[in-house]
C-alpha positions as a Python dict, from the first residue, in 0.01 Angstrom:
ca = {
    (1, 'X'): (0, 0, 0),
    (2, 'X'): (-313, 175, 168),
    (3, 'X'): (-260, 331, 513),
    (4, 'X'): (-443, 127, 798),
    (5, 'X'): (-718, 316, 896),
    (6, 'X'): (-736, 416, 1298),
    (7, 'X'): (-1057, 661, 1300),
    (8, 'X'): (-1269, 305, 1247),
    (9, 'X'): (-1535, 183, 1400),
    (10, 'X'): (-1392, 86, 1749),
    (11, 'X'): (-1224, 415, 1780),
    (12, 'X'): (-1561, 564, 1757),
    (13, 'X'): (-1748, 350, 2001),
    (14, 'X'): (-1479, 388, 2274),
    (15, 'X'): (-1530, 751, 2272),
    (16, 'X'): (-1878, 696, 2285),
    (17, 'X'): (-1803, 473, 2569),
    (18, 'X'): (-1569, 743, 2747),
    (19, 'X'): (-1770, 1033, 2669),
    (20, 'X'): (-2052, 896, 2888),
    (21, 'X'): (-1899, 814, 3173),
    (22, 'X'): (-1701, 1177, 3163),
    (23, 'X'): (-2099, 1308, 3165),
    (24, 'X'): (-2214, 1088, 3410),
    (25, 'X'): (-1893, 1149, 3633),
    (26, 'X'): (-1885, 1510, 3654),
    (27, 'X'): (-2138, 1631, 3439),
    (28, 'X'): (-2189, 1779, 3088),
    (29, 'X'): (-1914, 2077, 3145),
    (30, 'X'): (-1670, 1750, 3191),
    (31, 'X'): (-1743, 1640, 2829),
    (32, 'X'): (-1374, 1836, 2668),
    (33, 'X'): (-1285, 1712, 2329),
    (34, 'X'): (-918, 1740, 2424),
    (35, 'X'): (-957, 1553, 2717),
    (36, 'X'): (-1180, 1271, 2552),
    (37, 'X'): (-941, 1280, 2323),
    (38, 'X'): (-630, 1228, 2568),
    (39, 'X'): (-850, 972, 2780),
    (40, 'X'): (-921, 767, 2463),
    (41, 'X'): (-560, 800, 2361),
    (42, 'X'): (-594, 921, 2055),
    (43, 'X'): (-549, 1308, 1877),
    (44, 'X'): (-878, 1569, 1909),
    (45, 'X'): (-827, 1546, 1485),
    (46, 'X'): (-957, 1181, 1537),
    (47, 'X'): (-1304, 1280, 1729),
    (48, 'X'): (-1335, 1608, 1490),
    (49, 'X'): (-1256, 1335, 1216),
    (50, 'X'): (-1576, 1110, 1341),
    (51, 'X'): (-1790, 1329, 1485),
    (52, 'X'): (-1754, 1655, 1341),
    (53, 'X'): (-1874, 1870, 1682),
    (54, 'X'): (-1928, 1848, 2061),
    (55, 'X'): (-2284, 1847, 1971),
    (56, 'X'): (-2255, 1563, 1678),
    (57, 'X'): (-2088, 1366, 1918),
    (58, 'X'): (-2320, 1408, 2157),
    (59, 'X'): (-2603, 1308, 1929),
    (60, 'X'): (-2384, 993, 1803),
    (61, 'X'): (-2394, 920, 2190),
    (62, 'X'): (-2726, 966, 2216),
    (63, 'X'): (-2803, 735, 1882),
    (64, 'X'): (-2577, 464, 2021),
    (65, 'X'): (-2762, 481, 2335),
    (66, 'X'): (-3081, 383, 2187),
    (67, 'X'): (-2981, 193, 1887),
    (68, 'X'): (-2835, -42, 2162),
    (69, 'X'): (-3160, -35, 2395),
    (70, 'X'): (-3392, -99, 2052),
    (71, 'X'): (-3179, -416, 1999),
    (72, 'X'): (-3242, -513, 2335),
    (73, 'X'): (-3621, -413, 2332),
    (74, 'X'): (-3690, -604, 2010),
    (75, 'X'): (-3515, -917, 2107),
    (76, 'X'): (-3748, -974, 2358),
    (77, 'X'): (-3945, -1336, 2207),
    (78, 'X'): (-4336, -1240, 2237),
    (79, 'X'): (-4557, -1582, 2411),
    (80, 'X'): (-4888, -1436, 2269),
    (81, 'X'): (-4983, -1361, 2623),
    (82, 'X'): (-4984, -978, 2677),
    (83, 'X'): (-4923, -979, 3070),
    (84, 'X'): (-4625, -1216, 3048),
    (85, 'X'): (-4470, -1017, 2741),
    (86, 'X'): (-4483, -652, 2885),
    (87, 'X'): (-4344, -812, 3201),
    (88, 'X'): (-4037, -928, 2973),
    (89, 'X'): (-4026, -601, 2811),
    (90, 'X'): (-4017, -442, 3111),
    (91, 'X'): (-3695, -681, 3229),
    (92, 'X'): (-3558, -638, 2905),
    (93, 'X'): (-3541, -204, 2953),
    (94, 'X'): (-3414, -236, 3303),
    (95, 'X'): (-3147, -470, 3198),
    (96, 'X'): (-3034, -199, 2900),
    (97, 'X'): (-3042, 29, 3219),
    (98, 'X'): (-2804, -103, 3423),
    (99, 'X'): (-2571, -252, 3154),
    (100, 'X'): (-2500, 119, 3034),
    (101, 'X'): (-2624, 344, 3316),
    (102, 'X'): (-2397, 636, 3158),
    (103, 'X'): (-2596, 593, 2833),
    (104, 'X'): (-2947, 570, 3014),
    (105, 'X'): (-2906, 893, 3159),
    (106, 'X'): (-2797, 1048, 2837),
    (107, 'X'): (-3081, 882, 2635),
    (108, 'X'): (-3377, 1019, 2918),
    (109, 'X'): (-3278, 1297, 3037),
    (110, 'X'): (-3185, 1670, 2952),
    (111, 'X'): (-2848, 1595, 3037),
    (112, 'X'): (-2625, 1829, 2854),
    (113, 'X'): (-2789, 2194, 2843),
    (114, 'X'): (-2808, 2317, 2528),
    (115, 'X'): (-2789, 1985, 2283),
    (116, 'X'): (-3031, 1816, 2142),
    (117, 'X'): (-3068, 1547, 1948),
    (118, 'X'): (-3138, 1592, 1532),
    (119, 'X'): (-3452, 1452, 1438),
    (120, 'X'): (-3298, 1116, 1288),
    (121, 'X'): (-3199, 1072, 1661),
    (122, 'X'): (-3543, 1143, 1808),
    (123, 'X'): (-3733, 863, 1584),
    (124, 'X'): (-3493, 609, 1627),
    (125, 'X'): (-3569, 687, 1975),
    (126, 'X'): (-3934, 664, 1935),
    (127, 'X'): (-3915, 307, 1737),
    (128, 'X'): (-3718, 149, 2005),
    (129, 'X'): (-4104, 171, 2240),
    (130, 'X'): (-4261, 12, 1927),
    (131, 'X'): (-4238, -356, 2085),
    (132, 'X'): (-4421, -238, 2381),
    (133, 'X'): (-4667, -26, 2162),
    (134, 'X'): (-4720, -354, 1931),
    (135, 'X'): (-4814, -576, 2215),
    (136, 'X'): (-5066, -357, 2412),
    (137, 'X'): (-5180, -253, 2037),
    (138, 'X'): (-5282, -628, 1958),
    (139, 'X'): (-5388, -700, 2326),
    (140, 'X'): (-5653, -379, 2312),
    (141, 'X'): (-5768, -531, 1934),
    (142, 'X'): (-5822, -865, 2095),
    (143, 'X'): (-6021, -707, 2421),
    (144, 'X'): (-5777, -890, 2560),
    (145, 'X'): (-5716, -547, 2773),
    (146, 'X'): (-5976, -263, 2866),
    (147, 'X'): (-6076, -55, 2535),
    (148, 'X'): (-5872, 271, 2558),
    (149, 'X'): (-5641, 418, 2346),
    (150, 'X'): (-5392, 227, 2330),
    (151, 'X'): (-5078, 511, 2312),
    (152, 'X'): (-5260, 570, 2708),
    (153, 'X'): (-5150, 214, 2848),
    (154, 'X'): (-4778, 208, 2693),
    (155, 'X'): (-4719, 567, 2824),
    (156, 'X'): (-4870, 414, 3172),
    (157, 'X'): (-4648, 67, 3103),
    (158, 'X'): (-4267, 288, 3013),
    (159, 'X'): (-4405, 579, 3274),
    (160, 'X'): (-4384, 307, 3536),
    (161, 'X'): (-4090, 121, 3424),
    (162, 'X'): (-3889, 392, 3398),
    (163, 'X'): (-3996, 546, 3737),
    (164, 'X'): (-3857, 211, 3886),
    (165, 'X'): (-3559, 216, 3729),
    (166, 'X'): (-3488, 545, 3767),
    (167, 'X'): (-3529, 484, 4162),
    (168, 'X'): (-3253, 182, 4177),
    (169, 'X'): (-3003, 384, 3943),
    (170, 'X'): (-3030, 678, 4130),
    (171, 'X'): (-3008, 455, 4480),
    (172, 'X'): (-3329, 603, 4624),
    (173, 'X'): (-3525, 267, 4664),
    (174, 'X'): (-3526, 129, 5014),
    (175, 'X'): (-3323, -95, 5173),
    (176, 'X'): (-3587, -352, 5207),
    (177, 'X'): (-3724, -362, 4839),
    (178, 'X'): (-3533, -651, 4678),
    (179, 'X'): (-3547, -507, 4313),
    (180, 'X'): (-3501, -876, 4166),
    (181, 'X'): (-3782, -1022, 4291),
    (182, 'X'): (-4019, -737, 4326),
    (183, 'X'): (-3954, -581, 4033),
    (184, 'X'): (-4130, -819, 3813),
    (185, 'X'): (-4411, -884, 4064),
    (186, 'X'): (-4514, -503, 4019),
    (187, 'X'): (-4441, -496, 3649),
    (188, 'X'): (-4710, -803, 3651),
    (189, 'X'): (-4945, -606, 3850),
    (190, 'X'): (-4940, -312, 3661),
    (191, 'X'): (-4990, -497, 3326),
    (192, 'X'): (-5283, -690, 3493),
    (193, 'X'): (-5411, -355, 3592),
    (194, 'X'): (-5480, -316, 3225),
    (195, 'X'): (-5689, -627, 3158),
    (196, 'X'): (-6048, -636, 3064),
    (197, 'X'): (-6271, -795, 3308),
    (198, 'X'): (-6356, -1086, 3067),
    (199, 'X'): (-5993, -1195, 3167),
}
């Protein structure tokens, strides 16, 4: 009879899971195999056994990070009207945010000196943007928004998103913006910012 295997699948995401909230707690220096290990309850053979390295494990965090926020991103229904969509885009990347704020941090910043993620990493990373870049894409096409390249207004469209988000995750929006309702109000205005003047 075959041995039960216990370095599966959910083994590997709750280290994933525990190794981001070790960085996010106290920082990259906090990320010890042993104690991910011990925290997970499980041996350090188990995370050599599915991740190979501190760095392969960091890129598997990485990976998970954004395979989760592409799911998210791509889910996102289009109505054909460009305005309305990169608004739901745009709720759609702040709700990845602040379900896994560990993971956000890890997927946008330089969070852990020294790593970086392998090039797999990097364009799964870039194809999780390509519902934003499809939309604006289309909408520039249709003169449905002013004719510029269109790589210029989704850098402008995930610049500003992610500059709001940023703000509420790291608690430095005021008291007085209510990020629920005005949230979406300036993702609307930005995106009409964008229109041609024939609409």
């Amino acid at each position: 009879m075959a041995r039960p295997r216990t370095h599966d699948e959910a083994l590997r995401l709750k280290l994933l899971d525990r190794a981001g909230e070790l960085i996010a707690a106290d920082g990259p220096k906090a990320l010890s195999l042993r104690k991910l290990a011990a925290d997970a309850g499980t041996s350090t053979t188990a995370v050599y056994s599915l991740f190979g390295s501190k760095p392969d494990l960091v890129n598997a965090l990485y990976t998970e990070g954004f395979r989760r926020f592409g799911a998210r991103m791509a889910g996102v229904p289009r109505t054909g009207d460009a305005v309305d969509d990169l608004v739901a885009l745009g709720v759609a990347y702040r709700t990845s945010a602040l379900a896994e704020p560990n993971r956000y941090g890890i997927m946008f910043t330089k969070s852990i000196p020294g790593i970086e993620p392998n090039e797999d990493a990097e364009r799964l990373a870039r194809r999780t943007l390509e519902p934003l870049e499809e939309v604006i894409r289309t909408a520039v096409a249709d003169g449905v928004f002013i004719d510029v390249p269109p790589e210029a207004i989704a850098v402008g469209c995930w610049a500003f998103v992610h500059g709001l988000v940023s703000l509420e995750l790291n608690g430095n929006l005021p008291e007085e913006f209510t990020v629920q309702s005005t949230y979406e109000l300036a993702l609307r205005a930005n995106a009409s910012g964008w229109l041609a003047r024939t609409h």
